[in-house]
C-alpha positions as CSV (number, residue, x, y, z in Angstrom):
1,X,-5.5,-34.6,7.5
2,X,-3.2,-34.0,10.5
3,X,-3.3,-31.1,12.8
4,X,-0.6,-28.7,11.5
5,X,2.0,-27.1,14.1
6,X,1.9,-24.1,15.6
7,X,4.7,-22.6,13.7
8,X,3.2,-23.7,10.5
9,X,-0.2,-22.0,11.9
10,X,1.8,-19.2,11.9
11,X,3.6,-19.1,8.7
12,X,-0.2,-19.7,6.9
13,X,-1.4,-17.1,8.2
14,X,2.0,-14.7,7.3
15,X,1.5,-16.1,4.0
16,X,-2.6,-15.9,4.2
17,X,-1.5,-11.8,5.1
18,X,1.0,-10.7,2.4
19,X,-1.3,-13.0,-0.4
20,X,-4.3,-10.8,0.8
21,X,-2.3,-7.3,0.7
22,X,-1.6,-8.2,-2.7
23,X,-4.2,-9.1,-3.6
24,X,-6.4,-6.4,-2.2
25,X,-3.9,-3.9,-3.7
26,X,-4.0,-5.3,-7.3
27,X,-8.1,-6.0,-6.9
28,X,-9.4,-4.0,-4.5
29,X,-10.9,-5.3,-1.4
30,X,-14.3,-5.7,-2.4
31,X,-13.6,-7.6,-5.5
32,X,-11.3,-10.3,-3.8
33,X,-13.0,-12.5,-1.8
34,X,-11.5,-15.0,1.2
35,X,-12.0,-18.5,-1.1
36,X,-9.6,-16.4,-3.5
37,X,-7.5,-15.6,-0.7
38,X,-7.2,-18.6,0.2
39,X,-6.8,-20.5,-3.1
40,X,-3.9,-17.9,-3.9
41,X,-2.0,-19.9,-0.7
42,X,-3.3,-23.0,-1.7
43,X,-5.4,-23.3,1.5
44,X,-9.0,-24.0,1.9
45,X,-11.7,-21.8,2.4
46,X,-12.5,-23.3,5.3
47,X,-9.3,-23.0,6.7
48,X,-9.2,-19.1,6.8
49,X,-11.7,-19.4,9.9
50,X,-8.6,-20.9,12.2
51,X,-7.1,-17.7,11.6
52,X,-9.5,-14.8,11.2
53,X,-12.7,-14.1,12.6
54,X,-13.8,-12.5,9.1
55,X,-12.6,-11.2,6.2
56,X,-12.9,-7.5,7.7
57,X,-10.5,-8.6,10.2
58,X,-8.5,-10.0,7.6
59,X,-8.1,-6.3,5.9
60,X,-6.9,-4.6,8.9
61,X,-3.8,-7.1,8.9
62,X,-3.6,-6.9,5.3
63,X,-3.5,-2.7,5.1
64,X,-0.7,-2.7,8.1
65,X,1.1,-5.7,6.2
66,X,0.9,-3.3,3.4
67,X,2.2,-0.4,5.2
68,X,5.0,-2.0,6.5
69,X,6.0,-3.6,3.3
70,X,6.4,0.1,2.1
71,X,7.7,1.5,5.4
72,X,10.8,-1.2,4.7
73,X,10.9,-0.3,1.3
74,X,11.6,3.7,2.1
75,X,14.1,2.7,4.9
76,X,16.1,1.7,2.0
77,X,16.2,4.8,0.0
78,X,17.7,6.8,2.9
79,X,17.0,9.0,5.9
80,X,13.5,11.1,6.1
81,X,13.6,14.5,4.9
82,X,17.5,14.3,3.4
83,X,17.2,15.2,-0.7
84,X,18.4,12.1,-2.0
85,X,15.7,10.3,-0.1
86,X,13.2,12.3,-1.7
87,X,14.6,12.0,-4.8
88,X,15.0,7.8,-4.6
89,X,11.8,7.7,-3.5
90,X,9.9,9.8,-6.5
91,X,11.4,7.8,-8.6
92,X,10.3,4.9,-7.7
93,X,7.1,5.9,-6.6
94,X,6.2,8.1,-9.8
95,X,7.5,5.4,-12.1
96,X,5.7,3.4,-14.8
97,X,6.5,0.2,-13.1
98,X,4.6,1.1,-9.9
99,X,1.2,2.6,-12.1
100,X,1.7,-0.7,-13.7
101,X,1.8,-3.3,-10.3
102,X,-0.8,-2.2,-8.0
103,X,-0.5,-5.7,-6.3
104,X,3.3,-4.9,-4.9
105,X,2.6,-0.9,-4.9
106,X,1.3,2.0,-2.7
107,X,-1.4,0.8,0.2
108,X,-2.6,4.3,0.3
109,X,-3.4,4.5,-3.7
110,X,-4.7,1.1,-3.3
111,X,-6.5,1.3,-0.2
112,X,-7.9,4.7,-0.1
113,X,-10.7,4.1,-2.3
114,X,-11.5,1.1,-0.8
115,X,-11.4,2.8,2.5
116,X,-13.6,5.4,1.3
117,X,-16.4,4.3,-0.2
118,X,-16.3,0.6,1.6
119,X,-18.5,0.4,4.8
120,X,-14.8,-1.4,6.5
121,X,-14.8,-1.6,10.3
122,X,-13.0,0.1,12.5
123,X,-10.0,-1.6,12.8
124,X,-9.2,-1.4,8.6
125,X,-9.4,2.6,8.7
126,X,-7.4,3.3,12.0
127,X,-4.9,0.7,10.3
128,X,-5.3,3.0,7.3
129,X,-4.8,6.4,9.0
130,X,-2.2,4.7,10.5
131,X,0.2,3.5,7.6
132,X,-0.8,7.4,5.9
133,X,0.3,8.7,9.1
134,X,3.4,6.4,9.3
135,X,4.2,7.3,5.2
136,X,3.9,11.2,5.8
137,X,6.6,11.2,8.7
138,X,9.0,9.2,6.2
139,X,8.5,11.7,3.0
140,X,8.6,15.1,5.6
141,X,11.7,17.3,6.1
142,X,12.3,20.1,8.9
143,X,9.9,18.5,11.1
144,X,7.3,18.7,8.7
145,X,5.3,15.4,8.0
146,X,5.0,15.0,4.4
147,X,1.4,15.4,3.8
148,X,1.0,17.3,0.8
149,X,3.7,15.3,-0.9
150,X,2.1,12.0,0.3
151,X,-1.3,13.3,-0.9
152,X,0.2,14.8,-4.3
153,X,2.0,11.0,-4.6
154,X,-1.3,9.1,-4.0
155,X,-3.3,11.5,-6.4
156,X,-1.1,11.6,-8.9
157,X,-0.5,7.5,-9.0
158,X,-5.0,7.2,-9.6
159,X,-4.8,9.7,-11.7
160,X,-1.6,7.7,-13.7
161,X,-3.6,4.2,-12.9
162,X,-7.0,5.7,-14.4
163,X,-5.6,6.8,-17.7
164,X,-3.0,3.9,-18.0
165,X,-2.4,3.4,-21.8
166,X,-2.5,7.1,-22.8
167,X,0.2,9.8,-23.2
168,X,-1.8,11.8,-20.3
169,X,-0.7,9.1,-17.7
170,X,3.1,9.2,-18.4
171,X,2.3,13.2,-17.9
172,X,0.6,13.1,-15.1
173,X,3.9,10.9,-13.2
174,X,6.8,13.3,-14.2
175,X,4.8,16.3,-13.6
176,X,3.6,15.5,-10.3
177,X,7.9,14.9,-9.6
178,X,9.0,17.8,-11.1
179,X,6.8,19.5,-8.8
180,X,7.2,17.4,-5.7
181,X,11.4,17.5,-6.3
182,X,10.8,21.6,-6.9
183,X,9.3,21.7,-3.7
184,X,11.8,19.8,-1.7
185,X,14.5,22.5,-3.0
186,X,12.5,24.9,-2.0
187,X,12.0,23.8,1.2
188,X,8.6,24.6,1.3
């Protein structure tokens, strides 16, 4: 086989990234390996070496790809902190489509375990805090960050994940919004 040119280089490994944040989402890190990775691109394994030194450094690409997948994704539902931007954005957070596609969903309900219990280096939990940091300042309002709704979000959407199938899960999503949207008219 031929060498392949740089701009294909670099379109593998765009499409080496956003396979592996899906993947890693839907999975969880631990349970996806870099010959899956690369199979999902239709790559070889020995391949994934041109572009990554290992598959930790792999992750930390894969969590800010992540990130910024969902970064775009609220852009589109409207100013940070305005009502209706809250509102668009509960309801497609707290929705049965997103307990139900982990792979295309949250980075911090998909991550965060990973994060916590998976000995990841350095660079996959500052891209981590990061993206939380980045998704707090997008869900805040009067210069507050959004950290209890981000953290009410995330904990709600395991929660919904974890009991998938039962009545309990469906509660758990529009209780967690009527709360969250109660808050935002509050203003607390």
């Amino acid at each position: 086989m031929g060498r392949v040119s740089q701009a294909q280089a670099q379109e593998n490994r765009k499409r080496i990234v956003e396979t592996a944040a899906r993947l890693f989402r839907a999975r969880s890190v631990p349970a996806v390996s870099v010959a899956d990775v690369m199979a999902e691109v239709g790559l070889t394994h020995g391949g994934f070496y041109k572009h990554f030194a290992s598959k930790d450094a792999l992750v930390a690409e894969a969590v800010g790809q992540a990130y910024a997948e969902q970064t775009a994704a609220l852009a589109g539902f409207g100013p940070p902190g305005a009502p209706a931007t809250l509102q668009a954005a509960l309801d497609n957070y707290l929705s049965i489509d997103h307990r139900d596609d982990p792979g295309s969903g949250c980075p911090s309900a998909a991550f965060g375990p990973d994060v916590a219990r998976s000995p990841m280096e350095a660079a996959s939990r500052e891209a981590f805090a990061k993206g939380v940091e980045t998704y707090a300042g997008r869900l805040g309002n009067d210069g507050q960050d959004g950290l209890v709704e981000l953290s009410l979000m995330v904990g709600a959407m395991i929660l919904a994940r974890g009991t998938a199938g039962s009545e309990l899960s469906e509660r758990i999503l529009a209780e967690a919004k009527a709360a969250l949207l109660e808050r935002g008219q509050s203003g607390a």
